[in-house]
C-alpha positions in Angstrom: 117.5 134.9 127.8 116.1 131.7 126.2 112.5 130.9 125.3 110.6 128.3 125.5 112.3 126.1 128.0 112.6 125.6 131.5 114.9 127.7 133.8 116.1 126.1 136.9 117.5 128.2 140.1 118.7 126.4 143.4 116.1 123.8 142.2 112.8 125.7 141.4 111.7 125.5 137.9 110.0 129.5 137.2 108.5 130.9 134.0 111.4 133.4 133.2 110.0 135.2 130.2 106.5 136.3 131.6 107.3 139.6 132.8 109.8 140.1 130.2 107.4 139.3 127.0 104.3 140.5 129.4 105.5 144.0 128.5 105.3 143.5 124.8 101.6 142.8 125.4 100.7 146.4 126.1 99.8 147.8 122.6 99.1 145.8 119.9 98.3 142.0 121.5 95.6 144.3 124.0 92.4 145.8 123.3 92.7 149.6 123.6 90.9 151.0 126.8 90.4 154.4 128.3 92.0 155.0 131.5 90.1 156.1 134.3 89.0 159.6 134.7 90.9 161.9 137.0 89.8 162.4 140.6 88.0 158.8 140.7 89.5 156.8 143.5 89.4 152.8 145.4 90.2 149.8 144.1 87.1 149.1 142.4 87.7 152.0 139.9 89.3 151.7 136.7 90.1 148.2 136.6 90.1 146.4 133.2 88.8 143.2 133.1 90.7 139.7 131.4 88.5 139.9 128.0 88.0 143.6 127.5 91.7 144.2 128.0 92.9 141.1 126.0 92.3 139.4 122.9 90.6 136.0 121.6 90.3 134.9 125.8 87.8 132.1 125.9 87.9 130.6 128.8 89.2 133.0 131.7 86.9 135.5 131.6 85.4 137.5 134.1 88.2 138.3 136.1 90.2 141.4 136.6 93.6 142.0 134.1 96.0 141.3 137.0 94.7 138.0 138.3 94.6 137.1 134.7 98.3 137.3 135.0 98.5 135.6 137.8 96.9 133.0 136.2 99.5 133.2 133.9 102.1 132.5 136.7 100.3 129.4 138.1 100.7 127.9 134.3 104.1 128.9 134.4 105.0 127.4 137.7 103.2 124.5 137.1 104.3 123.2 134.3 107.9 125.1 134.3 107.1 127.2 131.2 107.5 130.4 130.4 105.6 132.4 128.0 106.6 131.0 124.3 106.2 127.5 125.3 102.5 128.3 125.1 102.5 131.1 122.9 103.4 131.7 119.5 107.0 132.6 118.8 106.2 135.5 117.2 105.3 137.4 120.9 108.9 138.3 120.4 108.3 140.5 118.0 104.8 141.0 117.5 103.0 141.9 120.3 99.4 141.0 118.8 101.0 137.1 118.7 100.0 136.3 121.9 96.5 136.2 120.6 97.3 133.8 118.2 95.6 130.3 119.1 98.6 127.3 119.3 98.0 123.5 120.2 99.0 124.0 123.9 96.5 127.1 124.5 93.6 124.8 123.4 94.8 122.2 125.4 94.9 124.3 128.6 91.3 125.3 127.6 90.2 121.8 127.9 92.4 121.4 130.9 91.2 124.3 132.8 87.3 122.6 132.1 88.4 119.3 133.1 89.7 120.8 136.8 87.0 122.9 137.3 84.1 119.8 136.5 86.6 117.9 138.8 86.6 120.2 141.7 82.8 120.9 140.8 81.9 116.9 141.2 84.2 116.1 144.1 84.5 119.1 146.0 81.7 121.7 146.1 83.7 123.9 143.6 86.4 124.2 145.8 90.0 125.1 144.4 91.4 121.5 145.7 92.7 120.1 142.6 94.7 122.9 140.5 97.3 122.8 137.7 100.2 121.7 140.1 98.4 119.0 142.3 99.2 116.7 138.7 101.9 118.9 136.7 104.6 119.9 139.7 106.6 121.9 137.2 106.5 119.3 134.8 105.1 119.5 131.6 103.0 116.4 131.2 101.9 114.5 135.0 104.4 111.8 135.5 101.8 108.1 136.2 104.8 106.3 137.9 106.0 106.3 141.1 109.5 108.2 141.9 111.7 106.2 144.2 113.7 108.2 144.8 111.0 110.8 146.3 109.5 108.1 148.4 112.5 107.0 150.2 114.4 110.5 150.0 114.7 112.7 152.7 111.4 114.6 153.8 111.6 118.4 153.8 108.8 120.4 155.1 107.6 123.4 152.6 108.6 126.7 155.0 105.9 128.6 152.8 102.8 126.1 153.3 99.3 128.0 153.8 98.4 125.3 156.6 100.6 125.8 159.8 101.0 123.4 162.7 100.2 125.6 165.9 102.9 126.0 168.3 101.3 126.3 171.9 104.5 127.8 173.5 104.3 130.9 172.3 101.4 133.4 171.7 101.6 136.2 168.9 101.6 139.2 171.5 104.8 137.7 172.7 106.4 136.9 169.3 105.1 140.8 168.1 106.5 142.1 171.8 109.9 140.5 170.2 109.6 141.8 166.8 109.1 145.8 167.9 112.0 145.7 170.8 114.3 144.2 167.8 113.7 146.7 166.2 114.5 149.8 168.4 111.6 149.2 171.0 107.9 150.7 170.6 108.6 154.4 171.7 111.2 154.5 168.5 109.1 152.5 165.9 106.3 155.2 167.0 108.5 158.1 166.4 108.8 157.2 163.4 106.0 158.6 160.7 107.4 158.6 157.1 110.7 158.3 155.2 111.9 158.4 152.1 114.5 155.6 150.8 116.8 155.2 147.6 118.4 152.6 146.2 119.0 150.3 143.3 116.2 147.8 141.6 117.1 144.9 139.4 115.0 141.5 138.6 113.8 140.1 135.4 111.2 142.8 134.1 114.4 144.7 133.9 116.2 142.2 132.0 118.4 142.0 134.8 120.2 145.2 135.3 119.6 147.7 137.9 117.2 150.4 137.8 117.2 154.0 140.3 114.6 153.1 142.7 113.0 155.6 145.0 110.5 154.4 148.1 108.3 156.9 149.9 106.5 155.8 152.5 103.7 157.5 155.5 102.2 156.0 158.6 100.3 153.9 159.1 99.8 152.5 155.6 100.6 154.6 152.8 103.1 153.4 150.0 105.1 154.3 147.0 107.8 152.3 144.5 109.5 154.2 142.2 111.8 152.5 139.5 113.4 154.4 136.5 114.5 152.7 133.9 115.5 153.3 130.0 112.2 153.0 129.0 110.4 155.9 131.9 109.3 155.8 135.1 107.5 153.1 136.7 105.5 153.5 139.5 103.4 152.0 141.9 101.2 153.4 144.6 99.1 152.6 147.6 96.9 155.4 149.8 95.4 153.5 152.0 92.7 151.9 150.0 93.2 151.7 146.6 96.4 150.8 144.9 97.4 151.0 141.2 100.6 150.0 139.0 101.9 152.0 135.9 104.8 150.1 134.9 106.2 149.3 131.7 106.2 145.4 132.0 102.6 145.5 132.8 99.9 144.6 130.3 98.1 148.1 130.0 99.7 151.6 130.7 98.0 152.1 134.0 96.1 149.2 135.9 94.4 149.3 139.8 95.8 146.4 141.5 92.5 143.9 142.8 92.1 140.8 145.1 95.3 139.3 146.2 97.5 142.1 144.7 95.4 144.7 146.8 96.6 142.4 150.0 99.6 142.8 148.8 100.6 145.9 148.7 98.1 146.5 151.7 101.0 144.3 153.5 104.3 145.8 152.3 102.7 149.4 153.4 101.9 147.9 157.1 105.5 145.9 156.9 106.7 149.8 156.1 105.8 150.6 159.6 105.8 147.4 161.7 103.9 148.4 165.3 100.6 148.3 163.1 101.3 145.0 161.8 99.4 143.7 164.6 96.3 145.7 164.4 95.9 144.8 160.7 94.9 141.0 161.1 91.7 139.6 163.0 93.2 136.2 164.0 96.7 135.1 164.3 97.9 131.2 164.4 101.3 131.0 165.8 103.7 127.8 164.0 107.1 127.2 163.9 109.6 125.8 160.5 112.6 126.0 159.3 114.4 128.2 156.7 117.9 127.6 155.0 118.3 125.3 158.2 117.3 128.0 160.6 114.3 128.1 162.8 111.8 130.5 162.4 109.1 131.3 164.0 105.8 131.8 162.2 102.9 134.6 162.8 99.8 133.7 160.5 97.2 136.4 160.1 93.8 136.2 158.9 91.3 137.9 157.7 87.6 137.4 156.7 87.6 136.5 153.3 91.2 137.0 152.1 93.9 134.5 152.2 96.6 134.4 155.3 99.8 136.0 155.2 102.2 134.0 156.9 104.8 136.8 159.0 108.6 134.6 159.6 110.8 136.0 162.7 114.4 134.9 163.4 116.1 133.7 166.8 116.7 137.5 167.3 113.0 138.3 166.8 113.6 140.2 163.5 111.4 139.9 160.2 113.0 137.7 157.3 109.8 136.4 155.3 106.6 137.3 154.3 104.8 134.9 152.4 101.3 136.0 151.0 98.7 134.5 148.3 96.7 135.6 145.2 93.4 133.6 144.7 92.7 133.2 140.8 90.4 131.3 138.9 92.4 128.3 138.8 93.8 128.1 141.6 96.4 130.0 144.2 99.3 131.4 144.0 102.4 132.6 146.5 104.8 135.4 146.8 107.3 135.3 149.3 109.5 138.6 150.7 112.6 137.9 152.2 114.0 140.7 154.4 118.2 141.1 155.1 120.7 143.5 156.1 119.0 145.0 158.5 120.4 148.6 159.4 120.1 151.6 161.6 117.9 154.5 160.8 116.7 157.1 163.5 116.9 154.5 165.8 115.1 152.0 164.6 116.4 148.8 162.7 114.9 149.0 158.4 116.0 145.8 155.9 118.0 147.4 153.3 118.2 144.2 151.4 114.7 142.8 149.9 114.2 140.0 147.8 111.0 139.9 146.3 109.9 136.1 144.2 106.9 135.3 142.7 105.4 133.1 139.9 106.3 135.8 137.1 109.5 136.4 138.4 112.2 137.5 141.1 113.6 141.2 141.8 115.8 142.2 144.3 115.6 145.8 145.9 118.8 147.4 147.9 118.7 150.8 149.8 121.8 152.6 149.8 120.2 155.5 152.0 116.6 156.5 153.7 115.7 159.8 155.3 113.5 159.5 158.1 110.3 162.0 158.8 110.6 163.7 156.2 107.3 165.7 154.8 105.6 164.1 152.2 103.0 165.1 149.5 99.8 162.7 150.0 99.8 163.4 145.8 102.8 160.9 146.0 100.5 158.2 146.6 97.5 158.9 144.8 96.6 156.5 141.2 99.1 157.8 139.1 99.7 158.8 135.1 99.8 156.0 132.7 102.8 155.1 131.8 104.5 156.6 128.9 107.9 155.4 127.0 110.9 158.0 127.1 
């Protein structure tokens, strides 16, 4: 792995090193904090905030640890860095580095006032003008006109938070679709938990495949396993509250907030698909292409959350999620796609998921998944910090 330049796959330009050097961060370039105490419980509890958890932040304060790294991801994909083209090079080996103050981390200072006064004077403090509307992976905004853009050939964004409605169709139909592809609704309802293993590989670990273990409970109750060299990472939802204690994160244990909540609110209903429909107020149906298929698209919102845009194939089965993490400069995606879809009990499970994001792109495969099976509701409850082997 390189640092400090720009990595380029099938054309998009992604910060590769985040979650890579993000998991040097968790001792030295933090400030210590005690985790939560046992038996506390939600998603408000235990989570560290940007400048308690880091050092020397000036400017994104406020916020809760993991948006601040999501924050991290919009610089990355806007200007196609990754985390030493800021930084100090001496993150690589010195985790209290990234506190170090560099030319380009003052600069993004005075460019993350100048957005905000600009979206404060034009548009009511709205989030309309973010690091990409100038940068578009590019280090420093490009003034002149690109030809070659203008005249090229016009491609729609598949992922784009605003949908144009398509009147054919209504989202009872398209969900009606969905749950007879996959075994029909009297199967999908037989079906109250399983367990799943498989393989995990991506670029927080370095590339090579990790033991992964998924346990899963109706309606909404989640857990990730991966075990790698370093211990076991784990992440957990129960219904409410959700936390990650993973090595590549910045602090031994953190509870997941905002978007990252939504998140994994949305894998868990995904887990068991005939609630999907129930867990939205309002749906938009659209329509777009993907890898020059159509898809069609099921957008669901909710009061005061960003959509999640739901992508069904000709044969009505799910190959996309695309959801978005507010932060406080600006939004950002992550996009699910869902492949090999196989046979379990009955009903039809992807055994191939793909999972991309601004800090990076792991892929999980299933090799095997037992269905009902009886499960512990300890299994999904905040776990132990991480600890090294």
């Amino acid at each position: 792995m390189t640092f400090g330049g720009r990595r380029t796959i099938a054309g998009a330009i992604v910060g590769t090193a985040i979650v890579f050097l993000v998991s040097l961060v968790s001792v030295a370039g933090v400030r210590a904090e005690a985790p939560a105490k046992a038996g506390q419980a939600g998603p408000a509890q235990g989570v560290q905030m940007s400048e308690t958890l880091f050092r020397n932040v000036q400017v994104l304060k406020g916020i809760p640890a993991d948006e601040f790294m999501d924050a991290m991801g919009m610089f990355a994909a806007s200007l196609g860095f990754d985390c030493v083209a800021c930084h100090s090079e001496d993150i690589k080996s010195d985790r209290a580095a990234f506190a170090i103050e560099t030319p380009l981390i003052r600069r993004a200072r005075q460019m993350i006032v100048m957005m905000n006064g600009i979206n404060e004077a034009n548009f009511g403090g709205r989030q309309m003008v973010t690091c990409f509307t100038c940068h578009h992976a590019q280090n420093a905004p490009e003034s002149i006109p690109d030809l070659a853009l203008q005249y090229g050939i016009v491609t729609d964004d598949p992922n784009s938070m605003r949908i144009a409605a398509d009147t054919r169709f209504t989202a009872d139909q398209i969900f009606d679709k969905y749950l007879q592809a996959l075994g029909g609704a009297q199967r999908l309802a037989s079906l109250t938990s399983y367990t799943a293993r498989g393989t995990y590989e991506g670029f927080n670990t370095s590339g090579n495949e990790a033991a992964l273990e998924i346990v899963a409970k109706a309606p909404n109750q989640r857990a990730e396993i991966v075990r790698t060299l370093e211990g076991t990472n784990v992440k957990t939802y129960d219904g409410g509250g959700a936390w990650a204690s993973e090595h590549w994160r910045p602090a031994p244990l953190m509870a997941l907030t905002g978007g990252n909540l939504e998140g994994v609110r949305v894998d868990a209903m995904t887990s068991f698909p005939a609630g999907i429909r129930q867990g939205f107020s309002r749906w938009q149906v659209g329509s777009t292409t993907i890898d020059d298929r159509r898809v069609q698209v099921l957008q669901g919102t909710n009061a005061g959350q960003t959509p999640v845009n739901f992508y069904f194939d000709a044969s009505g089965l799910l190959v996309r999620v695309v959801r978005w993490t507010k932060t406080l400069i600006g939004t950002v995606p992550t996009q699910m796609d869902y492949s090999d879809y196989r046979d379990v009990a009955g009903v039809k499970m992807p055994f191939k998921t793909v999972v991309t994001w601004t800090n990076g792109q792991n892929t999980m495969v299933l090799t095997g998944v037992q269905p009902n099976v009886a499960i512990d509701a300890a299994r999904f409850a905040r776990p132990a910090p991480f600890q090294n082997r």
